[in-house]
N, C-alpha and C positions, 0 to 999 in steps of 0.2 A: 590187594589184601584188605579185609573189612576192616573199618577201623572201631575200636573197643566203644561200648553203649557208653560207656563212664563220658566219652565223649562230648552224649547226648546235651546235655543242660546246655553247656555254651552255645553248641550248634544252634539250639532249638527256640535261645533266645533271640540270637540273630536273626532269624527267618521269623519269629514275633515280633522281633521290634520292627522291621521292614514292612512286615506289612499290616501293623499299627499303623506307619506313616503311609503305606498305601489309602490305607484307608480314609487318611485325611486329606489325601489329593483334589476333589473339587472343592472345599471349604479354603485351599491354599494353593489354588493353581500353579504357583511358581515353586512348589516344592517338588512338579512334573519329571523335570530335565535331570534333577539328583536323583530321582528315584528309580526312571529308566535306568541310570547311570550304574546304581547301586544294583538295579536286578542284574544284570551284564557283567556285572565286575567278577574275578578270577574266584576273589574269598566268595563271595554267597555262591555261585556253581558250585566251590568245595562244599557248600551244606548240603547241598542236593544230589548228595552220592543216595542213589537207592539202595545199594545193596550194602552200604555201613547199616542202615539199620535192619537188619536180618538177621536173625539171633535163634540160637541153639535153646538157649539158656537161659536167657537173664530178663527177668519182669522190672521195668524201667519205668511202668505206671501200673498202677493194680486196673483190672477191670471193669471194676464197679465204681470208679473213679471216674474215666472214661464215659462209660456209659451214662452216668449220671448226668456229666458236662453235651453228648451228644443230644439226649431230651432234654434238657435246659433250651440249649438251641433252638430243638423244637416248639417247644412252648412259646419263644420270642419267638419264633418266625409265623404264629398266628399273627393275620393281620385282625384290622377289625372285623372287617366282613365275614369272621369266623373262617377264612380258607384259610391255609398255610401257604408261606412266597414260595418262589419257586428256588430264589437264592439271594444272597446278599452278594452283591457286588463292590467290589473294591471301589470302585471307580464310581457308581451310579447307588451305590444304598440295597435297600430292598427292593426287592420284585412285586411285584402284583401277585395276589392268589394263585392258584394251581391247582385246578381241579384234580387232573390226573393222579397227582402227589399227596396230595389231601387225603384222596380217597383210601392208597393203600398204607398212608401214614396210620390211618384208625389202628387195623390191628397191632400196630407198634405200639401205640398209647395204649390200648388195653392190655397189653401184653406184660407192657412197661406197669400199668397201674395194677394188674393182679400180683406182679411181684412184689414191688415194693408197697401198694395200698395206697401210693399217692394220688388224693382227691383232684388234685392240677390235672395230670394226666389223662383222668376217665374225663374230666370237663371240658378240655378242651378237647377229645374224640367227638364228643357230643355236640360242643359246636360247629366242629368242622362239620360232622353227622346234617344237620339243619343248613347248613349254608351249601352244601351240597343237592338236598333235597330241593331248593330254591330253583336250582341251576335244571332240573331234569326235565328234557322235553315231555311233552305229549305222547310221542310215542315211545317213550321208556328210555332214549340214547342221551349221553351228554356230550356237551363240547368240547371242541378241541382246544389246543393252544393254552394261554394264559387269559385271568378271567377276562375279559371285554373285547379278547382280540377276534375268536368267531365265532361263526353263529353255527355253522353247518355242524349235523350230528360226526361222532370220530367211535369208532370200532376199540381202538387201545385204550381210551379215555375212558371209556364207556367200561371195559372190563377191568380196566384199574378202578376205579370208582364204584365196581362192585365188590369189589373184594374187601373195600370198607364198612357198603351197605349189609352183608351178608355177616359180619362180624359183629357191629353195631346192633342188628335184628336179635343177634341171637345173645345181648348183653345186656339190651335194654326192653329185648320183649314185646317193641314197639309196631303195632300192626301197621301203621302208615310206613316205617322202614321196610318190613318184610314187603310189601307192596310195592316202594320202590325196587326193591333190588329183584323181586319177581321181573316186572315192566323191564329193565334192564337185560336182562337174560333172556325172556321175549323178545326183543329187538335184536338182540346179537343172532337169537336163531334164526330169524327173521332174513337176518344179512348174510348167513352165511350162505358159501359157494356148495354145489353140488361135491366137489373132491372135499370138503372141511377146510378149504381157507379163510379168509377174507380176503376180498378184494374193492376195486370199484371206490366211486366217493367217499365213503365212510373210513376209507386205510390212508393210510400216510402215504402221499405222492403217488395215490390210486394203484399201487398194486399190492401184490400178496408179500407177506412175511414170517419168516418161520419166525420170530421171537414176537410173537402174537401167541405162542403157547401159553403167554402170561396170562391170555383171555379165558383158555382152555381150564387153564387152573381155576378161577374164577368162578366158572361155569360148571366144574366138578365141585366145588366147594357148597355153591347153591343147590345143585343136585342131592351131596348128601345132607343141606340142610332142610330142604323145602320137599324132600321125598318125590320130587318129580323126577322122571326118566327123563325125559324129552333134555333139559342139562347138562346129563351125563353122558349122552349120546349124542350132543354137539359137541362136547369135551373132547370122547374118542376120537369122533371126525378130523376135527383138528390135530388131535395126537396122531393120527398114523397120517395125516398128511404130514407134517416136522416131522417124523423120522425117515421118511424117505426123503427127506435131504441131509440126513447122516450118514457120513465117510467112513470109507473101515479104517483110515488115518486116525480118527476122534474130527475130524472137521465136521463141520455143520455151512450147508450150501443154504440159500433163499436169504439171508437177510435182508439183502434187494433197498437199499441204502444208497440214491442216488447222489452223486457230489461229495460223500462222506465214506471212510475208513470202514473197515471193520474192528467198531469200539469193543474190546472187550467187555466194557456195561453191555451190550447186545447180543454178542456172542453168551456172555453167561444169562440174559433175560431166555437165550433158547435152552439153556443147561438147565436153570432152575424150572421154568413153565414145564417143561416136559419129564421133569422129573416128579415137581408135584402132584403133575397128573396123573402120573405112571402110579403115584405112592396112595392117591384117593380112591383110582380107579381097580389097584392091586393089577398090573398090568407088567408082569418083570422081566418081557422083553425090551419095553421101555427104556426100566431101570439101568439094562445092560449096556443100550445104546447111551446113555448118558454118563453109564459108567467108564465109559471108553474114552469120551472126553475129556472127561474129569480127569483123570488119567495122564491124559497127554498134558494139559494142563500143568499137572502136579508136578509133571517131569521136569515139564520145563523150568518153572516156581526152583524146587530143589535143585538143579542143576544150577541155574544161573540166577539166582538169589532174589531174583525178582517177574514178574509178567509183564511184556509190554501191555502199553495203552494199547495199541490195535496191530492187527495179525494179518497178511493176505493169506490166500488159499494154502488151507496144510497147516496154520500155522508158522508160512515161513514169514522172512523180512518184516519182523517186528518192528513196528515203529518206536522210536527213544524217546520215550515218557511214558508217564505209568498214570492210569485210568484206576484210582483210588474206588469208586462205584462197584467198578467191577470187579475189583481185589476182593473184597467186601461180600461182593455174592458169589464170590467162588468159596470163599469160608462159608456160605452157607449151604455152596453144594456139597462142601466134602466133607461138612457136619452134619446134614441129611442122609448122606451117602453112610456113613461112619455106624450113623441111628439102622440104618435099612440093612448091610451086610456085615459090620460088626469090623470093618479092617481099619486098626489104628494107624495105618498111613495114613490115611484121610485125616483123622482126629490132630497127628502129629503137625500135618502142612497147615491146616487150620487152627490150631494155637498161637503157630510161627508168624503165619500172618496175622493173623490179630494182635500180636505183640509186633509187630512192624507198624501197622493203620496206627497204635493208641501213640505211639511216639511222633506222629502229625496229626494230632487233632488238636490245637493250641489251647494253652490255656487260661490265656486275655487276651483283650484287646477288641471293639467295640463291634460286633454283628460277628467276627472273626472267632472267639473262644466257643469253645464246641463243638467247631464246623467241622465240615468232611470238604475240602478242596474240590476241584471237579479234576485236575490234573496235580501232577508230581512230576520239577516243579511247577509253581502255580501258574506260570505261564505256557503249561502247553496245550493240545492241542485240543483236547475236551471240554469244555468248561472255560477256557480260563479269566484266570482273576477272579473266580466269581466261589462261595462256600455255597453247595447244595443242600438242599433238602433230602434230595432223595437217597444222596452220600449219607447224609446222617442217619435216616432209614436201615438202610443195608447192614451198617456198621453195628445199628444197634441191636438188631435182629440178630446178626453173626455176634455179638458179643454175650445176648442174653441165651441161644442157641451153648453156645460155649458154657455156657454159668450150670445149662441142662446138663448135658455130654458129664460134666464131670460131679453133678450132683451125683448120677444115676450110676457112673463109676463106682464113686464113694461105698450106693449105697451096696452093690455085687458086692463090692470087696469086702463090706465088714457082712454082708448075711455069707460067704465064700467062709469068712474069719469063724462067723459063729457055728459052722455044719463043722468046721473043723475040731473044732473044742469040743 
């Protein structure tokens, strides 16, 4: 049986203060052997019920609260070099820069700074903007990995990293941006496969993946900003390659993920990339196939008060931890989904969730307060130990997503109020 939110504060201070002292572990080596101690012990497991925080009803932090502390984050996690870490680690501090993350963290900052008009915000898109530009090969691709780990060009990196420049371009006007992010989309069609994959060098672990739709998006985005076809029609390639690895279950086959799970971040990177491109391209067989997902999804979500961290085929034998990243883009599938066919089931699982993520985003404690965990709890299998970037990302987007959804309610209901009068 859930146990009541009221609960929350006690709980939520325990699992802050633990890992407060996490976080002081290499500056006090010998505080190591208590702290395993403490994460294993019977009381912290009772924090770490998922489905106590799942709630009908009850707003236990406002959203703009939340969100506020998520870009906070972000902003500390600029290194100097203008990138963003990739995360802070319990154990180890900060990370090195993140191209990848960098890249599509920009439209979050802009996003974030047209709502609220904070100057921090657009500043630091614009350095990341610049230190990204630094990084971009010759022939238009960027690299992979974390900054200084390689050199060879990367296909995902490359379309992440556009999806900054393409936003950036069209914020600040800046002809050397549009220039990059052209050269970048050059390259991508450049690499792609005859069916619309990628594969080869340039892919992760050299082969094809369906949650490379993310590039897709990317590449429809540039399409309709730079009015070139040649974009849009790498876009679809790739789209009607990913949906022919959709199940009439809602499963999604190719993620092709060797040594590692099926993460939910993954699974919903093909939910979202192929829905955005379904939503730029106006393509609503797409839509349907992802709406089928989503779907299966939400069933699960509402039945069993939570989503595993990762799924085998069908979604069966869910593994027991919960992948925070992808909770996160699943609120933003079923707040896209909500915007596209108007079904407030979607709207309703995507509040629910969002009111579950904001009651683990902490709210002190040093590299720790603001963060998005990479798992739930912090020790499992995605991530762990470590507050993401790109957690903070998703969450922020599904929150400010959210803030839309129900302005645009608001505003039906009262022109609905005035036709009536």
């Amino acid at each position: 049986m859930a146990t009541s939110n009221s609960n929350f504060p006690s709980r939520g201070n325990a699992i802050f203060r633990t890992l407060s002292e996490a976080a002081g572990v290499l500056r006090a080596p010998q505080r190591l052997f208590p702290l395993i101690y403490r994460l294993a012990s019977d009381e912290l497991h009772r924090c770490f019920e998922f489905r106590d925080l799942y709630s009908y009803t009850k707003t236990v932090r406002e959203s703009d609260t939340v969100l506020n502390a998520l870009m906070a984050w972000i902003l500390s996690a600029q290194r100097p070099d203008g990138g963003i870490a990739a995360y802070y680690s319990l154990l180890t501090g900060w990370s090195a820069s993140y191209p990848e993350v960098t890249g599509y963290l920009v439209p979050t900052l802009y996003d974030f700074s047209g709502r609220t008009c904070d100057p921090r915000a657009a500043s630091t898109a614009g350095r990341a903007t610049d230190w990204l530009l630094s990084l971009q090969m010759p022939d238009g691709s960027f690299p992979g990995g974390l900054h200084g780990t390689e050199s060879r060009p990367s296909v995902f990196n490359t379309g992440q990293i556009l999806q900054g420049l393409v936003r950036a371009a069209a914020e600040t006007e800046h002809a050397k941006v549009q220039q990059a992010a052209i050269a970048a989309g050059e390259w991508l069609v450049s690499v792609q496969s005859e069916d619309g994959s990628w594969s080869g060098e340039a892919a992760y672990q050299n082969a094809a993946h369906s949650y490379y739709s993310m590039v897709a998006w990317s590449l429809s985005e540039l399409a309709a900003q730079s009015g070139d076809r040649r974009f849009a029609l790498a876009a679809e390639k790739n789209l009607d390659w990913v949906l022919s690895y959709f199940r009439a279950s809602g499963w999604v086959e190719g993620i092709s993920l060797r040594g590692h799970p099926n993460y939910l971040h993954f699974i919903a990177y093909v939910l979202q990339g192929a829905l955005e491109t379904a939503i730029r391209l106006k393509r609503n067989d797409a839509i349907e196939k992802v709406d089928r997902s989503a779907w299966a999804l939400l069933r699960k979500f509402e039945t069993n008060k939570n989503l595993c961290g990762a799924y085998e085929t069908n979604f069966k034998n869910g593994h027991q931890f919960t992948c925070l990243t992808g909770n996160a883009q699943m609120s933003c599938v079923w707040l896209r989904l909500f915007e596209a066919a108007g079904d407030l089931r979607y709207l309703n699982a995507a509040l629910k969730m969002n009111e579950l993520l904001k009651q683990l985003v902490p709210a002190s404690g040093r590299g720790v307060a603001g963060g998005v965990a990479g798992s739930y709890p912090i020790w499992g299998r995605y991530q762990p130990l470590r507050y993401i970037s790109w957690g903070c990302k998703f969450f922020a987007d599904a929150l400010m997503l959210e803030d839309r959804m129900k302005r645009s309610l608001d505003r039906t209901a009262s022109e609905e109020l005035a036709c009536a009068s």
